[in-house]
N, C-alpha and C positions, 0 to 999 in steps of 0.2 A: 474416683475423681479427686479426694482429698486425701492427699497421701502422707505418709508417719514420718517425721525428719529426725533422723537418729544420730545428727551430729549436727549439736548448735551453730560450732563460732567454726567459722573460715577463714583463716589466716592471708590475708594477701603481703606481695612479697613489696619492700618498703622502698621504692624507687629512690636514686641519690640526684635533686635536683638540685637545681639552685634556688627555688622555691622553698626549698625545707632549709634554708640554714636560717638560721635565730640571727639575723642581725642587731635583733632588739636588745640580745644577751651579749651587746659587746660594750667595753666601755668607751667615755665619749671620745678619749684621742683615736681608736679606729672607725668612727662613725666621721669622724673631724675627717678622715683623711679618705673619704668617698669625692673622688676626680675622673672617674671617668665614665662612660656613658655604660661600659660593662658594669659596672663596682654599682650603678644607679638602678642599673635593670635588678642583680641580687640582689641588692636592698628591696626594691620592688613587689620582691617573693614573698615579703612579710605586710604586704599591703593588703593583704586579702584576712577578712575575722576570720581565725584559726578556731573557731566555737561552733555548737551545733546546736539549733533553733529547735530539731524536730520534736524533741521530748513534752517541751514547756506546750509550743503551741500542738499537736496533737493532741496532747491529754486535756486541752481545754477546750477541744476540738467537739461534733458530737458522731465522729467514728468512733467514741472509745464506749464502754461501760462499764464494771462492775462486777467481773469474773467471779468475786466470792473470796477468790485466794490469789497469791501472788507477789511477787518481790514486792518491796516497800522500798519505795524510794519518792526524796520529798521535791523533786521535779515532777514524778508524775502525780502524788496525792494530792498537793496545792493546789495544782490549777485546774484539777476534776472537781475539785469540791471550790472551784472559783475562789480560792484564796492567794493574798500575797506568798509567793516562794519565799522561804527563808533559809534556803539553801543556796551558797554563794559558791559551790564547787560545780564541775564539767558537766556540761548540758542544763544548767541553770541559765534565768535572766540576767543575771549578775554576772555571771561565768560571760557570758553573751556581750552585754554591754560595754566590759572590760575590752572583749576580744577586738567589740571593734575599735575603741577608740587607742589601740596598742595599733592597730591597723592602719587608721588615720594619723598618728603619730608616725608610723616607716614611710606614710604619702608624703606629708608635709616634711620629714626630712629630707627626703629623694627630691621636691620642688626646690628646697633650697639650697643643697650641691648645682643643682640646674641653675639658677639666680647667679650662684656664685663661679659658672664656671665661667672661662676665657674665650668660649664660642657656642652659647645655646644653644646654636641653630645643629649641631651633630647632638642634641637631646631631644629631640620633636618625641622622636617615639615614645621614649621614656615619661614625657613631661604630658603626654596624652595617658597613658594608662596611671598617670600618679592624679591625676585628674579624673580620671573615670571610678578609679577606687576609693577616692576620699568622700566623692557623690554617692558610691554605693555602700557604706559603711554609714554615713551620715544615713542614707535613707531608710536601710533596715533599722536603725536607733528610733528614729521619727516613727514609724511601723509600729513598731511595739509598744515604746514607752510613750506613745503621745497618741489625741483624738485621731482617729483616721481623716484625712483632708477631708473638709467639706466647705463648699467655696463661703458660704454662709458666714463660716463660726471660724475661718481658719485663720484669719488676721486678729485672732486673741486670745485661741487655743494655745496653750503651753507645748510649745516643743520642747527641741533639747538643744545641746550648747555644739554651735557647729564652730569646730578647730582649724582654722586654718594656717594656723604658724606653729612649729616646735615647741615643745614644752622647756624652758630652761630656768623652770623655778620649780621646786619641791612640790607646791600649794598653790594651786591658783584658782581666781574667782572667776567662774564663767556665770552666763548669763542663759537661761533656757531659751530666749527666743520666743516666737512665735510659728506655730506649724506653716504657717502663710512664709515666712522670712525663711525660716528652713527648706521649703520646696522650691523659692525661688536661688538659694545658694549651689541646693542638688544641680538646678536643671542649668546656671550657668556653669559648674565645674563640665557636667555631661556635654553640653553642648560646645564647649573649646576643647573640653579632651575629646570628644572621639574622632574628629578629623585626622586628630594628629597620630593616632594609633596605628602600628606599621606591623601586620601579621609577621611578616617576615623575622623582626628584632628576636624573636621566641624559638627556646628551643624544642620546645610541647608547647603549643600556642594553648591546648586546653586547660593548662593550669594560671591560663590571663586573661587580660580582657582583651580577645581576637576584634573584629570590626563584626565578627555574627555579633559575639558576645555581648559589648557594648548596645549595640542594638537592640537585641533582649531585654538587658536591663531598662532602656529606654523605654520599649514598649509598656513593662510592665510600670515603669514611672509614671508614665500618660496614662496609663488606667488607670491608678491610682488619682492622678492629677484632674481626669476626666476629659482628657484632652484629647478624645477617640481619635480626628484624622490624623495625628501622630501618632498613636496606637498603630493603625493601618501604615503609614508611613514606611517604620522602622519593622516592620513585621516583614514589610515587604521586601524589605533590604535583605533579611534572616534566608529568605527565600530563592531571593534576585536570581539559582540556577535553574530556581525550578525543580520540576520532582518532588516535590513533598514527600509524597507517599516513603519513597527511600531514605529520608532522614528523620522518621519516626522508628523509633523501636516496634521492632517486628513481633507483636504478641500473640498474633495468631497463625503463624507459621514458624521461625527459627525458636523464639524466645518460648515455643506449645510445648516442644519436646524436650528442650534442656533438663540436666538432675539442676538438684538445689545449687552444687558447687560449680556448677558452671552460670548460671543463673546471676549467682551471687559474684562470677568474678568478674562478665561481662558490663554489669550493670552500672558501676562508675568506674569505669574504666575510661582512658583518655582513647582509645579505639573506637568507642560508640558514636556513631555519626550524630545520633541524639543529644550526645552532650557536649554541651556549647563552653560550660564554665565549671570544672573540679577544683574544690577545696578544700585541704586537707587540715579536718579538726584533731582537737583532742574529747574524744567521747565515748562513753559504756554504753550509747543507743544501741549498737550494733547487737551487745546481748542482753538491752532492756526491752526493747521496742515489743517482743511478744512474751514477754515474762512477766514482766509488772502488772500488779493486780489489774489497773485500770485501763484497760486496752481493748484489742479486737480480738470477738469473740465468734461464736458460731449464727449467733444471732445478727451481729455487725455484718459479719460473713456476708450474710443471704440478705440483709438489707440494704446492702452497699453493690456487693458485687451479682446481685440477682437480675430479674426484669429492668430492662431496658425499652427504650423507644423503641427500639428498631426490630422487635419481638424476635431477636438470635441470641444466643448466649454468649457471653464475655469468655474471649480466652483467658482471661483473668487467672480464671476460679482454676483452670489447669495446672496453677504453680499455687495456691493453697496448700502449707502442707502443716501437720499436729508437728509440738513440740512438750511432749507432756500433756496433761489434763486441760482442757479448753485453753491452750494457748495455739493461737492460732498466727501463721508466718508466712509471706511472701518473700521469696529469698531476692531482697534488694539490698539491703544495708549492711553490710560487710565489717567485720572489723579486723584492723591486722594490728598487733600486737609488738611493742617495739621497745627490746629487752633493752635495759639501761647496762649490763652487761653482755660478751658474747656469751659468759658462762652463768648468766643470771638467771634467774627462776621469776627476777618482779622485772617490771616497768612500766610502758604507759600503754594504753590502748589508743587507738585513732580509728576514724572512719571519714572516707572519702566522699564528699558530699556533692551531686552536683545541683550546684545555686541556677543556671540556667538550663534549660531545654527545649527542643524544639517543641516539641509537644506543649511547653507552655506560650512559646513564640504563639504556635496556632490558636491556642486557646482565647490569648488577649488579641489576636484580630476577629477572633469571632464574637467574644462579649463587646469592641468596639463597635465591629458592624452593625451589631445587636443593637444595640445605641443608641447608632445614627441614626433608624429607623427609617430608611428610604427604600422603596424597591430594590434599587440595586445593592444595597449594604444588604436588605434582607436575605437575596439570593446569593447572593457572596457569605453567607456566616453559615446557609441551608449546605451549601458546596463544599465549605471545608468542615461541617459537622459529619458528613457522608466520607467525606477523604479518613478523617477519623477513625468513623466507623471501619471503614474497609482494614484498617489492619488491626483491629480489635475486636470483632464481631468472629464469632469460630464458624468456619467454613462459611467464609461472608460471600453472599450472591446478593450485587447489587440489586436485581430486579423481588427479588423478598426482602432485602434490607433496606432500601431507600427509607433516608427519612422525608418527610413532604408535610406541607400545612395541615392536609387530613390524618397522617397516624401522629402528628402532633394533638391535635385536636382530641383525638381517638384516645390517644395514651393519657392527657395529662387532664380531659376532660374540661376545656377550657376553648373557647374562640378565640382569645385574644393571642395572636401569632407569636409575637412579641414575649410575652411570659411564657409560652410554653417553649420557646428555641434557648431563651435562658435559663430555664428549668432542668429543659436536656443537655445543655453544657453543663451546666451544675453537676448533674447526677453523672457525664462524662469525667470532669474534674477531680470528683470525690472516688471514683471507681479508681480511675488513673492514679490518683499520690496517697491512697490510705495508705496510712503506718511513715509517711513520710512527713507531715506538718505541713503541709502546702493547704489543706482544705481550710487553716485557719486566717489565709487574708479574703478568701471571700466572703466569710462569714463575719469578716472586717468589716469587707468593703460595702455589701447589701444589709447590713446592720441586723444581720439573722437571730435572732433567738436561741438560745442551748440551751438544753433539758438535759440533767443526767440523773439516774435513779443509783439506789444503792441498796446491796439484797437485804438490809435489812429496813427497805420500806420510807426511806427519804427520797424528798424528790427536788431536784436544785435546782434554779433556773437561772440564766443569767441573760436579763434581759435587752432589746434593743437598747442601744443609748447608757447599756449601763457603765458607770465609775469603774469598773473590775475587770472593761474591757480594756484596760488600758496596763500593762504592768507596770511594776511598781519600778522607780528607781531603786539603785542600792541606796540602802539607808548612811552607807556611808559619806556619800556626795552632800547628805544636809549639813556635814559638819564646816562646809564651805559656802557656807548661806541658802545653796539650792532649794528650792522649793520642791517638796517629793508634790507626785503626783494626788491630786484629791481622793477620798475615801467615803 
């Protein structure tokens, strides 16, 4: 069932879009001279953070633990042992921060070619996804370095500095805001860009923000925001043809039998009907994710991907495969490699990440319906827990797998309906994105607790409400008065 993987890294081959050109790396008389609605979409391509998240938040995650041995790397040691990173290079918070606000800097240039040209109205499309990307750039910033929204505390929690005009000074003083003032600048950028978003403008619509896409993001905004019937809303847009079942990744049937390299090259692929939003980072996740001491192990393994509600086994554990002594690897994260020569031996590594997915669309209409707490929201979150199920559960028969209020009850040992359908999205959740950094917003969002032990007899905890759940700014932005985050 767990099988030897005898060849790390998979190379994917490096697509020529117009999403990959560096418009950032140009100087400003050819950024001056962006006129046309084509020249605005390119620019566009750099509007998405070119950084990857999974490292930092997975290893502060409590999928990871303790292996004994293992690459050293200070993205994954810091935030295991719940310390500030002081690593400002690829797959860092720093690397991260930077990435996006380089991101929101190509938004706000592209609005003001838009502003400045002789007939806005032939930029609608453009001027909606430069809109929907400066909101999602702003919001993963707020996510990480700031308290998670709570409607309480949010009107004086320290956000962070949301940019809405070009930079044209060297140094400048921004202001952190409040979390409350930042969520309400996301949700107006969100709410005038997505109308205006036009699939069609796109030549791979999955490397932008589509109308699924946007939606997605929405959803998971309102979770965040706590704003469940727009949770449900935009969930139901994601959906609007109908079939579920067909635009979830097939894990217990196509994705059962696949080798690693096919596995690996399906999985963010702009193909996958699953993925809504690909964005291409600069990252060594691709061959740290199962190397690094502090990671998933055999132990993680079988307490992550083991018993379930629905008493069947996860197709999951069919794509578990060794890579050396207790490193253990689901073949999802990819890296391709992209020679700074044709005849070069160095260059950069990348990996293709996708930011949205259907699976997570599903996910945030069921922790909403969860919520709302009404009969019918409850039978609506019971209904797509079960859709779930059925392409994840191996050799799934509805009439042994149904989940229902009794093997809730059964399983989680609890009457209260309510926690145990949360409980089992949860343990959905965390089966679905190990090794990918996703289990760390909910452990944001429901103010969870994490334990991590280490083989030589510490034990760490990082508790609800704590100061450490918050990453640090770079310490370089205090040099411009900013106030880092408290300790």
């Amino acid at each position: 069932m767990y099988k030897q993987l005898t060849y790390f890294i998979f190379y994917a081959l490096l697509l020529s879009t117009a999403g990959c050109k560096k418009f950032l790396e140009k100087n400003p008389d050819n950024r001056a001279s962006i006129n046309t609605p084509e020249q605005v979409s390119q620019l566009l391509g750099t509007a998405y953070p070119q950084a990857n998240y999974m490292a930092f938040t997975e290893s502060i995650s409590d999928n990871v633990t303790d292996k004994g041995s293992g690459g050293i790397d200070k993205t994954n040691i810091d935030p295991y042992f719940f310390r500030d990173v002081t690593d400002n290079q690829q797959d860092s918070p720093e690397f991260y921060w930077n990435a996006c606000y380089t991101a929101i800097a190509a938004a706000n240039q592209a609005l003001e070619a838009i502003r400045n040209a002789p007939d806005t109205s032939q930029y609608n499309a453009q001027k909606g996804e430069a809109l929907v990307c400066r909101a999602y750039a702003h919001f993963m910033l707020v996510t990480f370095f700031s308290k998670v929204y709570t409607p309480g505390t949010a009107a004086s929690d320290l956000g962070i500095p949301y940019v809405t005009v070009p930079e044209n000074v060297v140094f400048k003083k921004y202001d952190r805001r409040t979390v409350a003032s930042v969520y309400q600048m996301i949700e107006q950028d969100l709410t005038q860009g997505l109308p205006l978003i036009d699939d069609t403008k796109y030549t791979i619509p999955r490397y932008h923000f589509t109308k699924a896409a946007a939606n997605a993001f929405a959803a998971r905004f309102y979770l965040f925001k706590q704003d469940y019937a727009k949770v449900v809303t935009h969930a139901n847009l994601v959906f609007a043809a109908g079939n579920i079942t067909s635009m979830l990744r097939p894990w217990n049937t196509t994705y059962r039998t696949m080798t690693p390299a096919e596995l690996f090259a399906i999985y963010q692929k702009a193909t996958e009907p699953a993925n809504l939003l690909l964005c291409e980072t600069g990252s060594v996740w691709g061959r740290n994710y199962y190397t690094v001491r502090y990671s998933f192990n055999s132990a993680k393994r079988d307490e992550i991907l083991g018993d379930n509600v629905t008493g069947g086994e996860y197709a999951f554990i069919y794509q578990v495969y060794t890579a050396g002594t207790n490193n253990y690897v689901i073949p999802k994260i990819n890296e391709y490699f992209v020679r700074s020569s044709v005849n070069a031996n160095i260059g950069l590594p990348y990996v293709m990440v996708p930011l949205f997915t259907t699976e997570e669309v599903l996910f945030n209409r069921i922790e909403a319906n969860i919520a709302m707490n009404n009969t019918n929201a409850t039978n609506a979150a019971l209904a797509d827990l079960n859709t779930y199920a059925s392409t994840r559960i191996n050799n799934y028969d509805a009439s042994m797998h149904i989940i229902n209020a009794a093997k809730l009850q059964s399983y989680y040992g609890s009457a209260n309906l309510r926690n145990n359908l949360l409980n089992a999205l949860m343990d959905f959740k965390r089966a679905e994105y190990v090794q990918e950094g996703m289990r760390w917003f909910d452990l944001l969002r429901h103010n969870r607790p994490v334990t991590h032990t280490t083989t030589d007899g510490q034990t760490l905890t990082l508790p609800a409400g704590s100061l450490q759940r918050v990453f640090q700014l770079p310490e370089s932005v205090s040099t411009s008065g900013m106030p880092l985050n408290p300790r």
